[in-house]
Residue, then its C-alpha position, 0 to 999 in steps of 0.5 A: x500500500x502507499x506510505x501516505x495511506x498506511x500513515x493514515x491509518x496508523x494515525x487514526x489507529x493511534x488516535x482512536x486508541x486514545x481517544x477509546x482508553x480515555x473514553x473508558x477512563x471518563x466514564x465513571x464521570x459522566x463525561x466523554x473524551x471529546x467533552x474533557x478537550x473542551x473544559x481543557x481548553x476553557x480550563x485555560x482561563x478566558x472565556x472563549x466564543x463558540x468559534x474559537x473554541x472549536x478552533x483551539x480544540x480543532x473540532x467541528x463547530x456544530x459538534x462543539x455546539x451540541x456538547x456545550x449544550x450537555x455541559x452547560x445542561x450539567x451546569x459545568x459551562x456558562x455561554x452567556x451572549x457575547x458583549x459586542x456580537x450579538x451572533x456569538x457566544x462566550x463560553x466559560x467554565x462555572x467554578x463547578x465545571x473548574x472543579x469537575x476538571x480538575x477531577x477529571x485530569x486527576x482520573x486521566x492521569x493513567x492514559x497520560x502517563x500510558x501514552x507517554x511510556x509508549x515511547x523513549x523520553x527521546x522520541x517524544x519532541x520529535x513526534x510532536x514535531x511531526x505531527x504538528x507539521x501534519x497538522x499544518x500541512x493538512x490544513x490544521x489549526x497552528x495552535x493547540x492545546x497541551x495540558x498540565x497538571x493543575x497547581x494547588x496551594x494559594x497565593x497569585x503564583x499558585x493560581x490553578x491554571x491546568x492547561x496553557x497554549x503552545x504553539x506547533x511550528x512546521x519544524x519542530x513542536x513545544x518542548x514535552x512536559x514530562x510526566x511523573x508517575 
């Protein structure tokens, strides 16, 4: 077969896979795999419209729709009218929906740390590099989402901000976070 359909397929191989563990993993909560992307990235912090936050989490717009209405339904989210467009949405986290996240990332933790045992601690930048050139190359959104373990303690330097922003870059991807088992 050609290399750029075996590629194909072991991407979608290898997305399926963890997209199914995580699936399993969350369960128990009640929330899906695709719905964890989205109050990753809400997690961040600012309110997002709709359309940016489908971007961030490189998903459909109607199928982001549909989702932000079981979370807002579960009171997890908020999706007030936008301030100055009145076509679009805000959406953010309810201090319910940062606590459920954070619970969330606690119970997810052992696909974290599966995927990253799947590889040597050397291979880990060089794949996030190639898939980012994927990424771009097909189209994909430069930016996305890569997330981080939630702080604890108090004081402004321990604010719990689970996930930040990296941008992948055609050549090379952002610098892996190591994960501690």
């Amino acid at each position: 077969m050609p290399a750029g359909h075996d590629l194909a397929l072991a991407l979608r191989a290898a997305y399926l896979a963890l997209h199914r563990r995580t699936d399993d993993v969350l369960a128990a909560c009640g929330v899906t795999a695709d719905q964890f992307v989205l109050m990753a990235v809400l997690a961040e912090g600012a309110a997002l419209t709709q359309r940016d936050l489908a971007r961030r989490a490189a998903s459909d717009p109607n199928t982001v729709r549909a989702m932000l209405l079981i979370l807002e339904r579960r009171k997890l989210i908020t999706r007030p009218p936008h301030p100055t467009d009145s076509r679009a949405r805000r959406v953010a986290l309810t201090a319910n929906g940062q606590r459920v996240y954070k619970r969330l990332w606690a119970t997810s933790r052992a696909v974290r740390v599966e995927l990253v045992a799947a590889l040597r601690p050397a291979e880990v930048q060089p794949l996030l590099g190639l898939l980012g050139r994927v990424t771009l190359a097909l189209g994909g959104a430069a930016e996305t989402t890569e997330p981080t373990e939630p702080e604890t303690g108090t004081g402004a330097k321990n604010r719990s901000r689970p996930h930040r922003r990296v941008r992948t870059r055609p050549a090379i991807g952002p610098a892996p976070r190591e994960e501690t088992p």
